[in-house]
C-alpha positions as CSV (number, residue, x, y, z in Angstrom):
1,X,-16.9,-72.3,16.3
2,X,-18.9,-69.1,17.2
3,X,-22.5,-68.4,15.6
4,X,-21.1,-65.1,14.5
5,X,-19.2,-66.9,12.1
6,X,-21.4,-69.8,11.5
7,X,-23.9,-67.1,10.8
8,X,-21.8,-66.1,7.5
9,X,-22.1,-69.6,6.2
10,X,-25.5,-70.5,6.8
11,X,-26.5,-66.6,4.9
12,X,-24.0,-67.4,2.0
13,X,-25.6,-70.8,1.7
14,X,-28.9,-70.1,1.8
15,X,-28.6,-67.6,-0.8
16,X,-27.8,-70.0,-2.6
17,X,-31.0,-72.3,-2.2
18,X,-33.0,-69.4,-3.1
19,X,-31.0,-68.6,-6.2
20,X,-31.0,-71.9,-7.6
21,X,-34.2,-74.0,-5.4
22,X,-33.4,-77.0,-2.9
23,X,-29.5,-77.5,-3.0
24,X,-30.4,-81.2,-2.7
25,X,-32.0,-81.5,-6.3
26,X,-30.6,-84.4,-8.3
27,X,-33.3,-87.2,-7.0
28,X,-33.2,-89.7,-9.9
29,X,-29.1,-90.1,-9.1
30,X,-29.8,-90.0,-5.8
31,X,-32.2,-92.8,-6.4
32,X,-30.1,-94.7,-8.4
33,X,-27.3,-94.8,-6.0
34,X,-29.7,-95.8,-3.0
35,X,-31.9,-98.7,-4.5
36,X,-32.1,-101.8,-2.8
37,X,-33.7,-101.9,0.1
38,X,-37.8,-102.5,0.3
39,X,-39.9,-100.4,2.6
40,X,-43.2,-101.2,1.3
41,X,-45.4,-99.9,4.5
42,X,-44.9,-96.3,6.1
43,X,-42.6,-96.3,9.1
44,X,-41.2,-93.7,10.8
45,X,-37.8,-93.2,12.2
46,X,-36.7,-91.5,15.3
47,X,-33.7,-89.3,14.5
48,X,-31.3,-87.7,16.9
49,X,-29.7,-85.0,15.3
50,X,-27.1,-83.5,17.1
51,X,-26.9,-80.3,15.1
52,X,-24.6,-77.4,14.4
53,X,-25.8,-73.7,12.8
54,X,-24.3,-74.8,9.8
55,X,-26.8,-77.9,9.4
56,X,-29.9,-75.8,10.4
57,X,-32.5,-76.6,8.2
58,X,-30.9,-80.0,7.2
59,X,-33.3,-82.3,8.4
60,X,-35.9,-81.0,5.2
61,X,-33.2,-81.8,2.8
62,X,-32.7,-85.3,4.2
63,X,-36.8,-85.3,4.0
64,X,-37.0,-84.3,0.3
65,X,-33.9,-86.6,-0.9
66,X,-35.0,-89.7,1.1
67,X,-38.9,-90.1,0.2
68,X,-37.9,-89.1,-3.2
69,X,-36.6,-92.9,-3.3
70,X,-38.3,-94.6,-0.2
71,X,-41.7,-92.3,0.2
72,X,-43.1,-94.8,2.7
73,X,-40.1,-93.6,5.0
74,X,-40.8,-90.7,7.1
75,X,-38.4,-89.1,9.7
76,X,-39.7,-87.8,13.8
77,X,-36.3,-85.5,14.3
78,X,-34.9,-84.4,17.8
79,X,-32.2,-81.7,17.4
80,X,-29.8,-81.1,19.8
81,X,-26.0,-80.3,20.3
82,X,-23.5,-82.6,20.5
83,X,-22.6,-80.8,24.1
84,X,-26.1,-82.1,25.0
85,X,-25.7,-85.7,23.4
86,X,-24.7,-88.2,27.0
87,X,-27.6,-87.2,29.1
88,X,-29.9,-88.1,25.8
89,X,-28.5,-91.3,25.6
90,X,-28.7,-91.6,29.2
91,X,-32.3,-91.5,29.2
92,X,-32.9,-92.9,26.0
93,X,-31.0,-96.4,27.2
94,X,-33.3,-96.5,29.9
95,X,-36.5,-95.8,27.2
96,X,-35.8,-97.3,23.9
97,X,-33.0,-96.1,21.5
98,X,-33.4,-93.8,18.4
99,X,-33.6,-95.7,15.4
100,X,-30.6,-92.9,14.1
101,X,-28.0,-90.7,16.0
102,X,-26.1,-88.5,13.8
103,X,-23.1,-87.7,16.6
104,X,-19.6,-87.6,15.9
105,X,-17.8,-90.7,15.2
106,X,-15.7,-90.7,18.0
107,X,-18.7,-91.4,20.1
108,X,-18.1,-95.1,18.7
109,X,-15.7,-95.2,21.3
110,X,-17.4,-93.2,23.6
111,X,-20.5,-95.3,24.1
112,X,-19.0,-98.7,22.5
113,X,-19.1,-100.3,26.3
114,X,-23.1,-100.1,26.0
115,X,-23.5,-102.2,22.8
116,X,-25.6,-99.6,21.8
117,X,-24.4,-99.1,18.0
118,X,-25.3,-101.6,15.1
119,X,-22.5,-102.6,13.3
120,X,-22.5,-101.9,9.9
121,X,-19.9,-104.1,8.5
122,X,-21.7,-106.0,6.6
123,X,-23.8,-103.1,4.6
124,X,-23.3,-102.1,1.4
125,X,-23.2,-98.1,1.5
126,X,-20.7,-98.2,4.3
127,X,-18.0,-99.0,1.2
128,X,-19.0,-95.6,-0.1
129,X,-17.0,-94.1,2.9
130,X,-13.1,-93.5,2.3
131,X,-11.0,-96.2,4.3
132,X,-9.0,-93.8,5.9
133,X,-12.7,-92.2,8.0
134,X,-13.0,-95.7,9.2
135,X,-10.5,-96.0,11.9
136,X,-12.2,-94.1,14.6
137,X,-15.6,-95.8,14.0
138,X,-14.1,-99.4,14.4
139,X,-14.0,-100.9,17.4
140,X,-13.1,-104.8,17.9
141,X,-13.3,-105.5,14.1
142,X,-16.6,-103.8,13.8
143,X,-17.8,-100.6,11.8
144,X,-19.4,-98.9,14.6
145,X,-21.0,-95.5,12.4
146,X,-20.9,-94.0,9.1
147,X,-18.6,-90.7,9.2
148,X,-20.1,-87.8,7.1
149,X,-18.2,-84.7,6.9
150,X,-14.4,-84.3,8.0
151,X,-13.1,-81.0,9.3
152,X,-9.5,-80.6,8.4
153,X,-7.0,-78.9,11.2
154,X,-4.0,-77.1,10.8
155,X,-2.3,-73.9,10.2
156,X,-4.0,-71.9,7.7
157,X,-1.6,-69.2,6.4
158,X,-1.8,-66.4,3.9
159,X,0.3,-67.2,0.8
160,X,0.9,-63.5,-0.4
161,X,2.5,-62.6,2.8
162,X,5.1,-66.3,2.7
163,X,5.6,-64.9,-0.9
164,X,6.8,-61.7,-0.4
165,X,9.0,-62.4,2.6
166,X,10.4,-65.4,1.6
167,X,9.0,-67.7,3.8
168,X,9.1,-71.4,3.2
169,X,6.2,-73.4,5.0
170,X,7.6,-74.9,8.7
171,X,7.9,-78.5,9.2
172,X,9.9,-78.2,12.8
173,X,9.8,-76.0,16.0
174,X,12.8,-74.2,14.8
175,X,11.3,-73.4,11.4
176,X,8.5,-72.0,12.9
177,X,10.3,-70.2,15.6
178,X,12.3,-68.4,12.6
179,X,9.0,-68.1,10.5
180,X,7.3,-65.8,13.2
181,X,10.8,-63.8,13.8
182,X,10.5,-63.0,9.9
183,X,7.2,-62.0,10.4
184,X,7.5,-59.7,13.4
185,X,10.5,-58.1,11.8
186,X,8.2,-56.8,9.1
187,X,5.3,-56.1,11.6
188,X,2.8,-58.6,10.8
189,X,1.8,-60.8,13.9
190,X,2.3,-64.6,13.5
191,X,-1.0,-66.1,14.8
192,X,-4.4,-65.1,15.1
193,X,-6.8,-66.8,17.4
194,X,-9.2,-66.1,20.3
195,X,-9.0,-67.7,23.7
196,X,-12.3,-66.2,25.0
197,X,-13.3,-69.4,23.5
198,X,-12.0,-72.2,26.4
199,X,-13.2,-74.7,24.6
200,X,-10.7,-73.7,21.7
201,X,-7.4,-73.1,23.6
202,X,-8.4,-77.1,24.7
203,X,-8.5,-77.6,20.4
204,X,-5.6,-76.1,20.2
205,X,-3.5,-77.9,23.3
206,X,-5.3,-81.1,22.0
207,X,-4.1,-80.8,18.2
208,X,-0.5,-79.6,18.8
209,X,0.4,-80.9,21.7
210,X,-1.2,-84.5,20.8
211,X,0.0,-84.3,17.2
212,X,3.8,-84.0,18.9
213,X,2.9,-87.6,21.9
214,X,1.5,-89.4,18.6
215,X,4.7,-88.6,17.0
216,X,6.6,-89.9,19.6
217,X,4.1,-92.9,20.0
218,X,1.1,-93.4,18.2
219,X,-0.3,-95.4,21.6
220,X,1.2,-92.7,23.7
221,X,-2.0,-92.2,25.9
222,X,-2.4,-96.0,26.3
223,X,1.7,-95.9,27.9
224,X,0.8,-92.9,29.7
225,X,-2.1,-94.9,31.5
226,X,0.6,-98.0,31.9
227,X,3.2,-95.8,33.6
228,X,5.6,-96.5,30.9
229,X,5.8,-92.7,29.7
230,X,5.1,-89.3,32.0
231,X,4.2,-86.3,31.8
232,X,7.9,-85.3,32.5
233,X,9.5,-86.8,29.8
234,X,10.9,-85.1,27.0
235,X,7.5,-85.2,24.4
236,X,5.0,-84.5,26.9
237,X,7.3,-81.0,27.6
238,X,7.8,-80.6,23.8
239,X,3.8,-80.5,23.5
240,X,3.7,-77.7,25.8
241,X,6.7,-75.5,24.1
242,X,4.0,-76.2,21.0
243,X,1.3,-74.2,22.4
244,X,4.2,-71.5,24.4
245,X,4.9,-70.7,20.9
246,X,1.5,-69.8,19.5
247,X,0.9,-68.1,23.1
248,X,4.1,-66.0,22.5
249,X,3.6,-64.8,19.3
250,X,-0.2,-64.0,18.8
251,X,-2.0,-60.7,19.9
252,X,-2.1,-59.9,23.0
253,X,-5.7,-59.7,23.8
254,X,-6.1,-63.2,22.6
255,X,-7.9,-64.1,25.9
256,X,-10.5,-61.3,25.1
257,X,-11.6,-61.6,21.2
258,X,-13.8,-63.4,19.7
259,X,-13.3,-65.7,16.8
260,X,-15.0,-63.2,14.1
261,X,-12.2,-60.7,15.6
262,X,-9.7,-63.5,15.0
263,X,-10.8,-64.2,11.4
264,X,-10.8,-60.6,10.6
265,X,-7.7,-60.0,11.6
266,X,-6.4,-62.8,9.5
267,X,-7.9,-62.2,6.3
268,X,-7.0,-58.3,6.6
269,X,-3.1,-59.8,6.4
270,X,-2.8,-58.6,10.1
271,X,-2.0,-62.0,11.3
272,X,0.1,-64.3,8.7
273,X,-1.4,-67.6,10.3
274,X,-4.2,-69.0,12.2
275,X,-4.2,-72.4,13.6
276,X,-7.8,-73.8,13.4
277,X,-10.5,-76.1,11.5
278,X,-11.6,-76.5,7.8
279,X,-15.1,-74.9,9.0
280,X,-13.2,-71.4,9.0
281,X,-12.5,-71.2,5.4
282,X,-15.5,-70.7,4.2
283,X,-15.6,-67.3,6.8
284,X,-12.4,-66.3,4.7
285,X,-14.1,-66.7,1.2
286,X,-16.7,-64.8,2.5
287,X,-14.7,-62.1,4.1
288,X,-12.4,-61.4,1.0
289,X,-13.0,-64.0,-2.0
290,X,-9.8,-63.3,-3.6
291,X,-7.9,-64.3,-0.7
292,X,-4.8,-67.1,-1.5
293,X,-4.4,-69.5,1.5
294,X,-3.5,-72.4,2.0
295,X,-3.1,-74.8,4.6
296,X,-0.3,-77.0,6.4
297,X,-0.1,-79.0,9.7
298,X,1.4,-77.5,13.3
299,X,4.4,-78.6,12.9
300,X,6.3,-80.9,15.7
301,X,10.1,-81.1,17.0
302,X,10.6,-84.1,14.1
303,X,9.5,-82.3,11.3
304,X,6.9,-85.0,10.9
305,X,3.2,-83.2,11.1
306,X,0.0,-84.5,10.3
307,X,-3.1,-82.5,9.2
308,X,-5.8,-83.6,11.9
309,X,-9.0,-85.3,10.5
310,X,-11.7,-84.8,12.9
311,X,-15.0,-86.9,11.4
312,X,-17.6,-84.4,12.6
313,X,-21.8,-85.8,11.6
314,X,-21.4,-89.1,11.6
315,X,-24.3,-91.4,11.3
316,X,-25.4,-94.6,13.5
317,X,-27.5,-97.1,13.3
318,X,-29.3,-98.0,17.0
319,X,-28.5,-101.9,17.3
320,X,-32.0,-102.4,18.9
321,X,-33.8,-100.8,16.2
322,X,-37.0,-102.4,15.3
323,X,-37.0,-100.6,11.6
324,X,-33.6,-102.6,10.4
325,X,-34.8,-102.3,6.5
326,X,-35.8,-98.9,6.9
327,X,-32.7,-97.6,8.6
328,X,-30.5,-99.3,6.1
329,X,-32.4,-97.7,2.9
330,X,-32.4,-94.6,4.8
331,X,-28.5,-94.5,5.2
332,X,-27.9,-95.9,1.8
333,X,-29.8,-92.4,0.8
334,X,-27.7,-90.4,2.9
335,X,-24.5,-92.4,1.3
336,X,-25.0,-91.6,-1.9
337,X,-22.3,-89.6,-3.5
338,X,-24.9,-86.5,-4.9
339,X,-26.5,-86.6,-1.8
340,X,-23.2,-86.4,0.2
341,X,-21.7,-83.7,-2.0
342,X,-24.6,-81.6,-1.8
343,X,-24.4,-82.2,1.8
344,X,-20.5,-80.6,1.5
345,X,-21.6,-77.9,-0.3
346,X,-24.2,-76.7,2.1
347,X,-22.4,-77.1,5.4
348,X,-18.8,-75.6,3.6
349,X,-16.8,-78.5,4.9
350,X,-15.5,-81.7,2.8
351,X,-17.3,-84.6,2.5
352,X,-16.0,-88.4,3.7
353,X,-17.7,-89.7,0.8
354,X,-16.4,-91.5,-2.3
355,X,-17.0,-89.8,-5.7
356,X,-18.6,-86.4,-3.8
357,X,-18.8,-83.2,-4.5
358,X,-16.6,-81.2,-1.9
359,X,-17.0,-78.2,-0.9
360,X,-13.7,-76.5,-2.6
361,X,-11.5,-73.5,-0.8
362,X,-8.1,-72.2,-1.9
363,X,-6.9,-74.9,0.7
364,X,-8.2,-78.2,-0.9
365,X,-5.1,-78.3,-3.0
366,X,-2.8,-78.7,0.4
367,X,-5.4,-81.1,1.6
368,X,-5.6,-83.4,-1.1
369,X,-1.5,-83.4,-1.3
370,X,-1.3,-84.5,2.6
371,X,-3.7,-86.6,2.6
372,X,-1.7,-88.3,-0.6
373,X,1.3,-88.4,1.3
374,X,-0.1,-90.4,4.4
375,X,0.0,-87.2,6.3
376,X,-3.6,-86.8,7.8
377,X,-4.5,-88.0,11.7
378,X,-7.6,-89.0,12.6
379,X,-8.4,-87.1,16.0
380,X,-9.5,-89.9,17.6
381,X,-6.6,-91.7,17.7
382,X,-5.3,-88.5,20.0
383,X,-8.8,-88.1,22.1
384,X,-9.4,-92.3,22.6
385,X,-6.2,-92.4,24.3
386,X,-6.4,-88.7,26.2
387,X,-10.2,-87.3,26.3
388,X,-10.6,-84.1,25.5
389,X,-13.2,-83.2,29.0
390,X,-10.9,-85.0,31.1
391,X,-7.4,-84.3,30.2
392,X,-6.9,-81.8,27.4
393,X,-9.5,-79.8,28.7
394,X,-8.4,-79.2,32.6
395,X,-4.7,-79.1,31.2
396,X,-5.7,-76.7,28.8
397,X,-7.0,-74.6,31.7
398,X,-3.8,-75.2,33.6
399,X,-1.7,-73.8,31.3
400,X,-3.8,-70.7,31.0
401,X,-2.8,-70.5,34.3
402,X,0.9,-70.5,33.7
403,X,0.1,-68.2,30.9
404,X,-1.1,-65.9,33.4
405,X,1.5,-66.4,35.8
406,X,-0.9,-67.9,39.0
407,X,1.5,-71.7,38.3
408,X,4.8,-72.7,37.1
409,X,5.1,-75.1,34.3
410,X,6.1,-77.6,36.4
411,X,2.7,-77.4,38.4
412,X,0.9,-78.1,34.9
413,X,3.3,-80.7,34.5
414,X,2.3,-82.5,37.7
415,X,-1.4,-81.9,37.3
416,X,-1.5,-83.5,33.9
417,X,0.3,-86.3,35.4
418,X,-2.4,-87.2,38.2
419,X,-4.8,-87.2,35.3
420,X,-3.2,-90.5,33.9
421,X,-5.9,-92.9,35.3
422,X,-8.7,-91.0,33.2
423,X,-6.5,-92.2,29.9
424,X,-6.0,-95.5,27.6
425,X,-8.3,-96.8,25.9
426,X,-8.7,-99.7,27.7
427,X,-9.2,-97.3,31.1
């Protein structure tokens, strides 16, 4: 997500600290959620906070809300980005471990092999997480983080315009296909987005295109590793028509906007849809509150979508911490339910805690009634099996190729298939 339009949110929510004092006020229920542990001398922790704009500033709120109920703990922060996060641990595995890393929960997974993680199995705040956040975080039986906040993908898509024309929400290809016909009939462009991002033409490759293997197979990558499926084979080829379609009906300097462009455009009723993260909806609010949107997932050639559930801040626990007590009463802090809500409201994304707060948009409604329905994917089960940097990425890059014209489909096709040995999650 661009700082442009990260920028919006932080403004927005810091207008609101000054308006009404330190977001995270509510100490005594904080406290009474968190009691338990005893840290009777002053430690400090060593936090690695891999940070986004939209969590600027957070590490004072943790501060406030955490020696409000343990004051003899005290935090020494290191903020970085998540982009920056392997060659930390690198050298910190070589050093001594942060007592805390708040990453993403897939890096579970991604750093499982170095026994690095405490499992949390056995704690009692890790019950205030919803089941379903769980899945990416456990690996062989044990509860390898704590994820935070989720950011909910899909299709967001402006309700006035499906009203007026008609339009029912698409479940299959062919729905869609006849959606954005309806659409360009009346002169209004089906999706906005904004490829001068790479990274998010990868999102978008990874989302669609992996939503259509899991539906095929939920352990698609693993067979893909195995030989038993290829890149040839009918859902592999249905994942690219996925993303052809966006690519054939979104503006045609797509390549050459940035995401604020594409945001405009959508709220303005230029574009009827944009395919993207929960993240962006508090950009619409700000852009026109009175906007009606709402939210469903990219559809696939079964009619069987899922929204995608990436677990963004998630929280672990270093498994050679010398400060066990310490960590524990601090996590049980950042567990609590008015602590995590406030958390929601601050960062404009929904919370994985029980009983929060959530930050609300016109599309929580479409959320809730998926995720009620069973019809929610966790993103790792797509990027444990296919990594986003070493196959969605440079595939995603391929096909901007065939976009352009340089290689056939058939050449992204073949490339995508020598990149089997990267995937599995037993690779």
């Amino acid at each position: 997500m661009k700082k442009s339009k990260m920028l919006l949110v932080v403004m927005s929510m810091a207008m609101g600290l000054a308006a009404c004092g330190s977001v995270f006020a509510g100490a005594a229920e904080t406290e009474a959620a968190a009691a338990g542990y005893s840290v009777d001398e002053p430690v400090t922790l060593k936090v690695l906070f891999c940070q986004g704009p939209t969590e600027a500033g957070l590490e004072d709120q943790i501060d406030e809300a955490v020696q409000a109920v343990y004051p003899n703990i005290s935090c020494d922060y290191e903020i970085i980005t998540w982009e920056d996060l392997p060659g930390k641990l690198q050298q910190y595995m070589q050093s001594g471990m942060p007592d805390i890393v708040v990453a993403k929960s897939q890096d579970a997974n991604n750093f499982a092999e170095y026994n690095i993680w405490a499992d949390l199995s056995d704690t009692s705040y890790i019950h205030n997480v919803f089941d379903s956040a769980l899945w990416g975080v456990t690996i062989d039986d044990k509860i390898l983080g704590m994820p935070y906040i989720g950011s909910y993908g899909g299709v967001y898509y402006n309700k006035t315009i499906f009203s007026d024309l008609g339009l029912e929400v698409p479940k299959t290809y062919d729905d869609l296909e006849k959606v954005c016909e309806t659409l360009k009939e009346n002169d209004i462009t089906p999706f906005a987005t904004h490829y001068l991002d790479g990274w998010f033409h990868g999102w978008e490759l990874a989302i669609a295109g992996g939503g259509e293997l899991m539906s095929a197979s939920e352990t698609w990558g693993d067979e893909f590793h195995d030989g038993k499926v290829t890149t040839s084979d009918e859902a592999f080829q249905n994942a690219l028509k996925a993303m052809d379609m966006i690519h054939k009906y979104t503006f045609d300097d797509c390549y050459s906007v940035e995401q604020s462009t594409c945001d405009a455009r959508f709220v303005k009723g230029e574009a009827a849809m944009a395919f993207d993260m929960s993240g962006v909806a508090a950009t619409y609010m700000e852009l026109d509150p009175d906007l009606d949107f709402g939210l469903f997932p990219f559809p696939t050639s079964k009619g069987d979508g899922c929204l995608n559930m990436e677990p963004n801040a998630t929280f672990f626990k270093s498994a050679s911490t010398e400060n066990d007590e310490a960590c524990d009463a601090f996590l049980s802090v950042i567990a609590s339910p008015e602590f995590a809500g406030q958390w929601s409201q601050y960062v404009g994304e929904a919370s994985l805690i029980k009983d929060a707060d959530s930050f609300q948009t016109p599309a929580q409604p479409d959320i809730d009634a998926y995720s009620e329905q069973g019809l929610t994917r966790d993103q790792n089960m797509i990027t444990n099996q296919l990594p986003y940097n070493e196959f969605w990425d440079p595939t995603s890059s391929d096909f901007t190729e065939y976009i352009n014209g340089n290689i056939t489909l058939d050449e992204v096709t073949k490339r995508a298939q020598e990149r089997a040995d990267v995937c599995g999650t037993s690779k």
